[in-house]
MOPAC internal coordinates of N, CA, C and O (Angstrom, degrees):
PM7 1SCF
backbone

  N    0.0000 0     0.00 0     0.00 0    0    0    0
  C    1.4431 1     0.00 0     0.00 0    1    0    0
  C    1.5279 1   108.14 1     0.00 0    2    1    0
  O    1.2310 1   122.19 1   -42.79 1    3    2    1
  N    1.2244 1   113.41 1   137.21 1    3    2    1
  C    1.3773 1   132.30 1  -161.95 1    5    3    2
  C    1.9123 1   101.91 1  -106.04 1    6    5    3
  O    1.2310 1   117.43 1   -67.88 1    7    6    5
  N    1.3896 1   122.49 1   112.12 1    7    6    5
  C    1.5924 1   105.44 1   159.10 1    9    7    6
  C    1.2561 1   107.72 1  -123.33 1   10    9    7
  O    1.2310 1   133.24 1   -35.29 1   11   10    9
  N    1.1883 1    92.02 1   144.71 1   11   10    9
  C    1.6875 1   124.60 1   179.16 1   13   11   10
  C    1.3506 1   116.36 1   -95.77 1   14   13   11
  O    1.2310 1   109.54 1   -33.74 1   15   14   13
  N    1.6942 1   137.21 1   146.26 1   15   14   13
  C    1.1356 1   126.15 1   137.13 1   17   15   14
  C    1.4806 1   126.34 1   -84.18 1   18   17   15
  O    1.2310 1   121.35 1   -22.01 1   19   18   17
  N    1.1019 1   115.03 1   157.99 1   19   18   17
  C    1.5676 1   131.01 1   175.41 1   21   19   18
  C    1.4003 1   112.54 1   -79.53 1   22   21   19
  O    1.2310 1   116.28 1   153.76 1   23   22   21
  N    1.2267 1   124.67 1   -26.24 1   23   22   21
  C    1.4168 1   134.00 1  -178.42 1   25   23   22
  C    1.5115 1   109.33 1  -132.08 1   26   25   23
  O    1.2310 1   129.84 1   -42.85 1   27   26   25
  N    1.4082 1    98.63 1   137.15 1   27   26   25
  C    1.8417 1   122.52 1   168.58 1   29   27   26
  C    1.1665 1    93.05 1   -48.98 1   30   29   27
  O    1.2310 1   124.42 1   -32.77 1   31   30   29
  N    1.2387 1   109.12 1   147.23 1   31   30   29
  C    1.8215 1   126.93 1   157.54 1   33   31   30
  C    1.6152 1    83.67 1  -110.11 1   34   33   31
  O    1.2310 1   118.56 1   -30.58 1   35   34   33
  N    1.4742 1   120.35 1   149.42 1   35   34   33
  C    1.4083 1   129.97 1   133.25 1   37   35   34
  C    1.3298 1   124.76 1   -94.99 1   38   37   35
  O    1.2310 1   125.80 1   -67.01 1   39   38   37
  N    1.0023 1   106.45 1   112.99 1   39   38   37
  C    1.8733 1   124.71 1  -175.78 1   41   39   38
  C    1.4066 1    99.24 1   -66.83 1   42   41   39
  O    1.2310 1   117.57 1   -47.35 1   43   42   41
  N    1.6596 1   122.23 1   132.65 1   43   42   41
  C    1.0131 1   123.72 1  -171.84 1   45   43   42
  C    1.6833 1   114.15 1  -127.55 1   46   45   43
  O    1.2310 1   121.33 1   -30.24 1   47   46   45
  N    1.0612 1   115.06 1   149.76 1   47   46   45
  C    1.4864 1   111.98 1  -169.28 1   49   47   46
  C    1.2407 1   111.17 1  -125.42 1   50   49   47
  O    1.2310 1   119.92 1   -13.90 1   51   50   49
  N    1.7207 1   117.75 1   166.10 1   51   50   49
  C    1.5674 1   110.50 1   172.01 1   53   51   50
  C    1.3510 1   112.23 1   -76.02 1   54   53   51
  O    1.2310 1   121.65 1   165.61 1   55   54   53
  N    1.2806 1   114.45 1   -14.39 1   55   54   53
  C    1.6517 1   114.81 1   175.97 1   57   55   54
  C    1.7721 1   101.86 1   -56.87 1   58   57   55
  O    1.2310 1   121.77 1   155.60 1   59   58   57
  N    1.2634 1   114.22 1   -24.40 1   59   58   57
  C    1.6610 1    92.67 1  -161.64 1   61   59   58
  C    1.1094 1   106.01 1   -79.97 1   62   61   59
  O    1.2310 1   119.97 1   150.27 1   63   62   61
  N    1.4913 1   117.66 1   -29.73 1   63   62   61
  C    1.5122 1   119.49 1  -164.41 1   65   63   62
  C    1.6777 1   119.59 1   -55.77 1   66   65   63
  O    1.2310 1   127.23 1   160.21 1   67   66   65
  N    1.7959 1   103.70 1   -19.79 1   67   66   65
  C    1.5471 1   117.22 1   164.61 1   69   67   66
  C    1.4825 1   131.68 1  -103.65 1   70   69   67
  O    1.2310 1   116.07 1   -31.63 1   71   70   69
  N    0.7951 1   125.06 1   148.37 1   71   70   69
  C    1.9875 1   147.77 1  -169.84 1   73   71   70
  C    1.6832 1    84.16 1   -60.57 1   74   73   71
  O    1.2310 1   120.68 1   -88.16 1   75   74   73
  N    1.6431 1   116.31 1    91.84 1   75   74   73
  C    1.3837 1    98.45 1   169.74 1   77   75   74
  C    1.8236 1   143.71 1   -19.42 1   78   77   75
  O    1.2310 1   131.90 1   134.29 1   79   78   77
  N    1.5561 1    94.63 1   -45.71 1   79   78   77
  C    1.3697 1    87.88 1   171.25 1   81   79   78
  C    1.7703 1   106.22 1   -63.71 1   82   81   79
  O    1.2310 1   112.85 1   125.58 1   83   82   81
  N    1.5870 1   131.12 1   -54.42 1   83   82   81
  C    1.3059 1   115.73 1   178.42 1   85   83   82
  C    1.1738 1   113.91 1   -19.50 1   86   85   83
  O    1.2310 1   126.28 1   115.25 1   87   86   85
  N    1.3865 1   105.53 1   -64.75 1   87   86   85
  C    1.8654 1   116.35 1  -155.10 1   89   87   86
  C    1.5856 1   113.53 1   -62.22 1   90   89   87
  O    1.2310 1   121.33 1   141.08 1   91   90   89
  N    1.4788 1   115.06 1   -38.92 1   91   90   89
  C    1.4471 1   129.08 1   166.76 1   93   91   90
  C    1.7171 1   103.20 1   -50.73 1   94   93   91
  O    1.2310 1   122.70 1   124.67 1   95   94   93
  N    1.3149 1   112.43 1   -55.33 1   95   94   93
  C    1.9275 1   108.42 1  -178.90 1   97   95   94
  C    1.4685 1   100.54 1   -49.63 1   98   97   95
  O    1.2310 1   119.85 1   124.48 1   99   98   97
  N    1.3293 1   117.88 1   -55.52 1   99   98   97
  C    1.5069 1   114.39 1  -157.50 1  101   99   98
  C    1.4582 1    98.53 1   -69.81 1  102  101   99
  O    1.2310 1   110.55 1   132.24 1  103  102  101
  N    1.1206 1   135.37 1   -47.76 1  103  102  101
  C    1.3531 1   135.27 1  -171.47 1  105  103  102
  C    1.1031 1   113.75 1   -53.57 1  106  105  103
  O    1.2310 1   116.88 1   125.21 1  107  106  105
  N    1.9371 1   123.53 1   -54.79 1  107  106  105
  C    1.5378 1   130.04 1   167.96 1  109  107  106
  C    1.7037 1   102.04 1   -51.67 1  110  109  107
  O    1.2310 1   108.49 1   141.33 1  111  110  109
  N    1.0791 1   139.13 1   -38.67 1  111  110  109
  C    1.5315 1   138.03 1  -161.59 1  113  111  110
  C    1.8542 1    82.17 1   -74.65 1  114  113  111
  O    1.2310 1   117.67 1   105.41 1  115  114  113
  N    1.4400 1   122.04 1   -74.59 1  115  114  113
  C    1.4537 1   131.09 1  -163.16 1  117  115  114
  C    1.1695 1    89.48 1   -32.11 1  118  117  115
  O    1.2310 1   109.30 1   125.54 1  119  118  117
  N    1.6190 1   137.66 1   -54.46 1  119  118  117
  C    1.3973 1   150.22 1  -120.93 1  121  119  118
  C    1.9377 1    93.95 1   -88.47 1  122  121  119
  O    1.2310 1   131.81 1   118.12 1  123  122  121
  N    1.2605 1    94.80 1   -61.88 1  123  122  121
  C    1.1217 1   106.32 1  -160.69 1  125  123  122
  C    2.2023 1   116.26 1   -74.28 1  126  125  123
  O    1.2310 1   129.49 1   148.98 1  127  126  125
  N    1.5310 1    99.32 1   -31.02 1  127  126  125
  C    1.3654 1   118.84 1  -162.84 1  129  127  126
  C    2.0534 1    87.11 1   -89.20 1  130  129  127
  O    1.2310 1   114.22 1   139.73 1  131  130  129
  N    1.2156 1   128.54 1   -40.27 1  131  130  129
  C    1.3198 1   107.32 1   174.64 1  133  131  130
  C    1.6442 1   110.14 1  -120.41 1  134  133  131
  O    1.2310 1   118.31 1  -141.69 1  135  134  133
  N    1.4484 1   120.82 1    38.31 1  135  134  133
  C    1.2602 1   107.89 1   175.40 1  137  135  134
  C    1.4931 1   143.60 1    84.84 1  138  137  135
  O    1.2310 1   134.86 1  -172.76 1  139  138  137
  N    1.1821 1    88.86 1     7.24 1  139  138  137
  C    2.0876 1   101.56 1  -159.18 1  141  139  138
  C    1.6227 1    86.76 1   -98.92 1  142  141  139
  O    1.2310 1   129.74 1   -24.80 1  143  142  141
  N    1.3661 1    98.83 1   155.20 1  143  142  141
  C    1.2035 1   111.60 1   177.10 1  145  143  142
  C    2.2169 1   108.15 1   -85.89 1  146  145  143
  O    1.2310 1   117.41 1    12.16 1  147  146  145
  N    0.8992 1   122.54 1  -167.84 1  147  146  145
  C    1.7987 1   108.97 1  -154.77 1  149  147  146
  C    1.2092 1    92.65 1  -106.42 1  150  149  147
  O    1.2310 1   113.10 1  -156.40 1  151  150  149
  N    1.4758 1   130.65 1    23.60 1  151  150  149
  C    1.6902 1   118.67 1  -171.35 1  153  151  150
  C    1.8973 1    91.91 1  -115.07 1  154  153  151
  O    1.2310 1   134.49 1   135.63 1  155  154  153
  N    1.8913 1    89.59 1   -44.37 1  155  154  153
  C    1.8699 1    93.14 1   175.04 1  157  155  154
  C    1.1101 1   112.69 1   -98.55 1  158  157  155
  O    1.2310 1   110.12 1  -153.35 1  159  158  157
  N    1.7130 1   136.16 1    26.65 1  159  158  157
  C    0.8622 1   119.12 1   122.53 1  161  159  158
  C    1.4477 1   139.86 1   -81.01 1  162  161  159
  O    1.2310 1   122.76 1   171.93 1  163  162  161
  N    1.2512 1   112.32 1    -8.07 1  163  162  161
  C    1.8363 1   121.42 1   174.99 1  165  163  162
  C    1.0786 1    91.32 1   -73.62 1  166  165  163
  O    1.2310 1   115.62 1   129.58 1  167  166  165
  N    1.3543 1   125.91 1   -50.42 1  167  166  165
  C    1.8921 1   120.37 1  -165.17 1  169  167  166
  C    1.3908 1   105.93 1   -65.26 1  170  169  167
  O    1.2310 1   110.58 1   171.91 1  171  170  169
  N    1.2837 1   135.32 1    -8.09 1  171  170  169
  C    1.2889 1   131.41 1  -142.78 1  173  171  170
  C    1.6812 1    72.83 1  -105.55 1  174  173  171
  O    1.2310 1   126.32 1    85.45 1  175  174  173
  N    1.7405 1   105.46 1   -94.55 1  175  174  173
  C    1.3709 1   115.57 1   168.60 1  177  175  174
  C    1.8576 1   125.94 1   -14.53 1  178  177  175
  O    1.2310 1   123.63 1   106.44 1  179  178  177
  N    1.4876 1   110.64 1   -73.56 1  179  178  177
  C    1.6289 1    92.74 1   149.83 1  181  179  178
  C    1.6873 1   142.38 1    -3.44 1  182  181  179
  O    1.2310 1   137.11 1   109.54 1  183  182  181
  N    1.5645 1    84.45 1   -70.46 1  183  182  181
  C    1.5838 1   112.72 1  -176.21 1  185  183  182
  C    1.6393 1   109.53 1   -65.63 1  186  185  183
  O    1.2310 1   123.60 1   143.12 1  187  186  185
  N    1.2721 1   110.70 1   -36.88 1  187  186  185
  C    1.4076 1   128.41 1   174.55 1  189  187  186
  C    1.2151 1   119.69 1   -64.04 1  190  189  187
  O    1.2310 1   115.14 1   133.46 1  191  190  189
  N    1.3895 1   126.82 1   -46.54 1  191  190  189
  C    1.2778 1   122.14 1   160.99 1  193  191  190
  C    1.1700 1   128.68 1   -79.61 1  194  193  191
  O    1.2310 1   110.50 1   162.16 1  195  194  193
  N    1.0749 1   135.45 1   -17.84 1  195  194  193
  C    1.5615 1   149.11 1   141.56 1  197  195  194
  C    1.6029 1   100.00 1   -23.43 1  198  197  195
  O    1.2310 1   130.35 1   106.14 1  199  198  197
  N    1.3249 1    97.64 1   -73.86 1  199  198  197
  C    1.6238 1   100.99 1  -160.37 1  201  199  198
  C    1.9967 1    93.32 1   -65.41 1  202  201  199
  O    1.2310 1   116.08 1   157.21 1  203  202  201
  N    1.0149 1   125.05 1   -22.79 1  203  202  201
  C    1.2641 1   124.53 1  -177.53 1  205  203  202
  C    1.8840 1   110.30 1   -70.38 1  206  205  203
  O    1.2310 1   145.13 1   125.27 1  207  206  205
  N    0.8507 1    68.74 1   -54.73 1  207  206  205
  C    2.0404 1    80.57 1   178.74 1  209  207  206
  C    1.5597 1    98.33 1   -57.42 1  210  209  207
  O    1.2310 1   108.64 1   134.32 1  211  210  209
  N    1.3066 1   138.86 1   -45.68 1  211  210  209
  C    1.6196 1   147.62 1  -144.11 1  213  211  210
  C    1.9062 1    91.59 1   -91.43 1  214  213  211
  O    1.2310 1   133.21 1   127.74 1  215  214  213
  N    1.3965 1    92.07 1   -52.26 1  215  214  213
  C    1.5508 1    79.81 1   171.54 1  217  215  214
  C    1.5001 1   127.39 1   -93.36 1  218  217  215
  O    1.2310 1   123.67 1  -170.77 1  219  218  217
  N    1.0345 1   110.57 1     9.23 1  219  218  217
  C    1.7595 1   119.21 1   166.59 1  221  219  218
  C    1.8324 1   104.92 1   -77.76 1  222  221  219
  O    1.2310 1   132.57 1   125.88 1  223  222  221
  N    1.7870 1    93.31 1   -54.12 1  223  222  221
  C    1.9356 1    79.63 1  -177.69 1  225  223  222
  C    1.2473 1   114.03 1   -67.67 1  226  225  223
  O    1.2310 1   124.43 1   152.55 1  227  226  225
  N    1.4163 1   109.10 1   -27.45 1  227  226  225
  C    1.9400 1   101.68 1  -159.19 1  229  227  226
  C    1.8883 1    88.40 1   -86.85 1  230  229  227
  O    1.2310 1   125.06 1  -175.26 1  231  230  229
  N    1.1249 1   107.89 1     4.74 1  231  230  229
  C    1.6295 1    79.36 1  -168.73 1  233  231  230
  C    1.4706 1   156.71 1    47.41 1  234  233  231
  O    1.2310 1   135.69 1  -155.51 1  235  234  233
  N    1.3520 1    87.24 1    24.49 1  235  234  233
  C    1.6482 1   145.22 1   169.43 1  237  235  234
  C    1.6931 1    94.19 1   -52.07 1  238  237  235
  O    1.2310 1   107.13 1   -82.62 1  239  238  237
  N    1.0622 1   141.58 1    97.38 1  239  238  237
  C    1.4787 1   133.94 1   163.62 1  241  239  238
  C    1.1910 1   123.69 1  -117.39 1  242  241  239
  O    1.2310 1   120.26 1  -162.20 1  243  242  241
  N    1.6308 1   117.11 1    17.80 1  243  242  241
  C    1.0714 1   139.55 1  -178.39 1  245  243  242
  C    1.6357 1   112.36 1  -129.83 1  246  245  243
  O    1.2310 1   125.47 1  -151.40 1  247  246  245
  N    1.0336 1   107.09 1    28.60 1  247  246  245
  C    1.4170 1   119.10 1  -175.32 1  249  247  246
  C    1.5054 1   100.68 1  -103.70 1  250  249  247
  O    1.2310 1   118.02 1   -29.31 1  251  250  249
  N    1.3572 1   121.38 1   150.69 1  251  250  249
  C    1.4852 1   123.53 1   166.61 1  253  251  250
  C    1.3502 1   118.12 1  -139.55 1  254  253  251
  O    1.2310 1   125.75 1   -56.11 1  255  254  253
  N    1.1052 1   106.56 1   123.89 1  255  254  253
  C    1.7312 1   104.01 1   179.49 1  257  255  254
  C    1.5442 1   112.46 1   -50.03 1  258  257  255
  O    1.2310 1   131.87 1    -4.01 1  259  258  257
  N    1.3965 1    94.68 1   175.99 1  259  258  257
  C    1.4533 1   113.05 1   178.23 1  261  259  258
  C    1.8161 1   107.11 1   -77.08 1  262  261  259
  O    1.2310 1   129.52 1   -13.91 1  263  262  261
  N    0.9667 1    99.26 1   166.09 1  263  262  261
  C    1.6357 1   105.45 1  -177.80 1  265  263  262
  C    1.6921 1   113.84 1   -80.11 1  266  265  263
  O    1.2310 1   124.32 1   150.39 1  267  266  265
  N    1.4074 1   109.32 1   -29.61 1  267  266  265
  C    1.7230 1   123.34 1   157.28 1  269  267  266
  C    1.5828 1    95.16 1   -60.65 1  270  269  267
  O    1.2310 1   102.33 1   128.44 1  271  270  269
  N    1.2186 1   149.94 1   -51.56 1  271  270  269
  C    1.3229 1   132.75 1  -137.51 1  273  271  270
  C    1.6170 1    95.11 1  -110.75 1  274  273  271
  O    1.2310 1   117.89 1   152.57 1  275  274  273
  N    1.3735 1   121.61 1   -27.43 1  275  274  273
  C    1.3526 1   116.99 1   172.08 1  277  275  274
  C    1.3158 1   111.46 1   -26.72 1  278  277  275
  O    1.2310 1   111.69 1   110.29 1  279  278  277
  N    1.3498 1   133.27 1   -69.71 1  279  278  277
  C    1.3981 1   145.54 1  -169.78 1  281  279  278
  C    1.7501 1   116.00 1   -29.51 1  282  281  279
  O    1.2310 1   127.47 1   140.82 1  283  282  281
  N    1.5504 1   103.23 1   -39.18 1  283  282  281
  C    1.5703 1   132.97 1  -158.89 1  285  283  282
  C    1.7036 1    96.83 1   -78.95 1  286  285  283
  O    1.2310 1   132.16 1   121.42 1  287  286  285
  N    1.2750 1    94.13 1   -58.58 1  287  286  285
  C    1.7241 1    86.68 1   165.01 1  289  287  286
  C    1.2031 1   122.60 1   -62.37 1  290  289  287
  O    1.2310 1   123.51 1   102.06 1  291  290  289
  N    1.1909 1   110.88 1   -77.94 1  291  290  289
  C    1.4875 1   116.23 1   160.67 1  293  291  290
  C    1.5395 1   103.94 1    23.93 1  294  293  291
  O    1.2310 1   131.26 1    78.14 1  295  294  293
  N    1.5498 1    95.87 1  -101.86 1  295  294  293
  C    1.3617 1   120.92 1   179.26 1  297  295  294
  C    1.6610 1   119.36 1   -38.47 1  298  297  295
  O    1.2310 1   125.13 1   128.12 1  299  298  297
  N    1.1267 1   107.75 1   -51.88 1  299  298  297
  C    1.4197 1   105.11 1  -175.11 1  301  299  298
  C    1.7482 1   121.50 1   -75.13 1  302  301  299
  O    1.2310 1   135.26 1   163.37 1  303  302  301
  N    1.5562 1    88.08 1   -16.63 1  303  302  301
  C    1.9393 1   100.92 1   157.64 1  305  303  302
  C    1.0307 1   122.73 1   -52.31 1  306  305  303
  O    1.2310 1   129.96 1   138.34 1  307  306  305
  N    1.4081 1    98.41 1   -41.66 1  307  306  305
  C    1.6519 1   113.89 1  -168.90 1  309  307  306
  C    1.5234 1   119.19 1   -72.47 1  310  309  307
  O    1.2310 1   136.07 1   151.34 1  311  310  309
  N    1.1844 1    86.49 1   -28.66 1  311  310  309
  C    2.2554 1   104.46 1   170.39 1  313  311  310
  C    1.8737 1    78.35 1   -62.44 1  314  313  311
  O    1.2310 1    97.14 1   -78.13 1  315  314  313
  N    1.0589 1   158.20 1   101.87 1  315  314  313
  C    1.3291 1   128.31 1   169.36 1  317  315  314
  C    2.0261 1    97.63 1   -86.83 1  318  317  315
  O    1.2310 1   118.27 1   137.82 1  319  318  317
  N    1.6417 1   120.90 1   -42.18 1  319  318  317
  C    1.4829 1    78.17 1  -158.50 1  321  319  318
  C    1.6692 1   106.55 1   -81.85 1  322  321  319
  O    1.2310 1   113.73 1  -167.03 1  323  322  321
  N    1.5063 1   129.47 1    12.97 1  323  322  321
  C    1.2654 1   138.60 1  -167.75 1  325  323  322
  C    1.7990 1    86.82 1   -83.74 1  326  325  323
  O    1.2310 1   120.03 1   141.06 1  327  326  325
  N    1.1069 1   117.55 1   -38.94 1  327  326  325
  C    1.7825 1   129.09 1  -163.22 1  329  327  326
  C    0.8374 1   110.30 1   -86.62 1  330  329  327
  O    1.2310 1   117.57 1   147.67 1  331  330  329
  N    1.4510 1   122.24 1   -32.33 1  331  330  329
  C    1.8585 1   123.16 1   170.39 1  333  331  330
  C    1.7547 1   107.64 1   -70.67 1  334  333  331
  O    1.2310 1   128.83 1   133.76 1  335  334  333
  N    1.7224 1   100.59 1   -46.24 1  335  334  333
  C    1.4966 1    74.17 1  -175.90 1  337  335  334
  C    1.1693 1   128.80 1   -92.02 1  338  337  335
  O    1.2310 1   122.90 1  -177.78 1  339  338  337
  N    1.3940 1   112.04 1     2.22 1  339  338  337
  C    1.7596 1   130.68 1   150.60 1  341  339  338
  C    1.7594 1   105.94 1   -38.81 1  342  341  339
  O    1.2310 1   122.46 1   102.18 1  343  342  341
  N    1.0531 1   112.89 1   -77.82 1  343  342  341
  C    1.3029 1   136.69 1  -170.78 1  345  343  342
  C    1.9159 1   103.35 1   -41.08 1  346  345  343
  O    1.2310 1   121.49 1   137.72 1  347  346  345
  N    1.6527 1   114.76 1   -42.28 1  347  346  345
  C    0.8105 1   124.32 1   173.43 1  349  347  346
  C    1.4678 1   126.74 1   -46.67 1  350  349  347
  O    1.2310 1   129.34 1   119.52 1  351  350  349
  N    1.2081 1    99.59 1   -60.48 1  351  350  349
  C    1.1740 1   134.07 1  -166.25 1  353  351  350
  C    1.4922 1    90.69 1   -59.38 1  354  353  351
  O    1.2310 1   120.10 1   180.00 1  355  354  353

């Protein structure tokens, strides 16, 4: 037995939550500052804001990323005034 939905889901990523060019800086910075090649650093970064967004709504401030995704913040800290007004927002 086969089920279908009736309606699209749009799959959403941590990449969207940034201004592509942003997300490309942070990724080349991830890329370059711990070594990853530029495909696992998008996944890293991605993954990073994911977990960033998840604990912004739930208000989770006791949450800690994974030790793979550390890097993703990391980096995008380091953008600091791109991250403050992220954070703002």
């Amino acid at each position: 037995m086969t089920t279908t939905m009736e309606t699209s889901v749009a799959l959403r990523r941590g990449r969207d939550l940034l201004d592509p060019e942003l997300f490309e800086r942070v990724s080349e910075f991830c890329a370059v500052e711990y070594g990853h090649e530029m495909c696992t650093a998008r996944n890293v970064v991605d993954q990073a804001l994911a977990f960033l967004k998840v604990m912004g709504d739930a208000r989770a401030f006791d949450m800690t990323p994974s030790r793979i995704v550390d890097p993703g913040w990391h980096s995008f800290a380091l953008h600091t005034r791109a991250y403050a007004a992220w954070c703002q927002e």
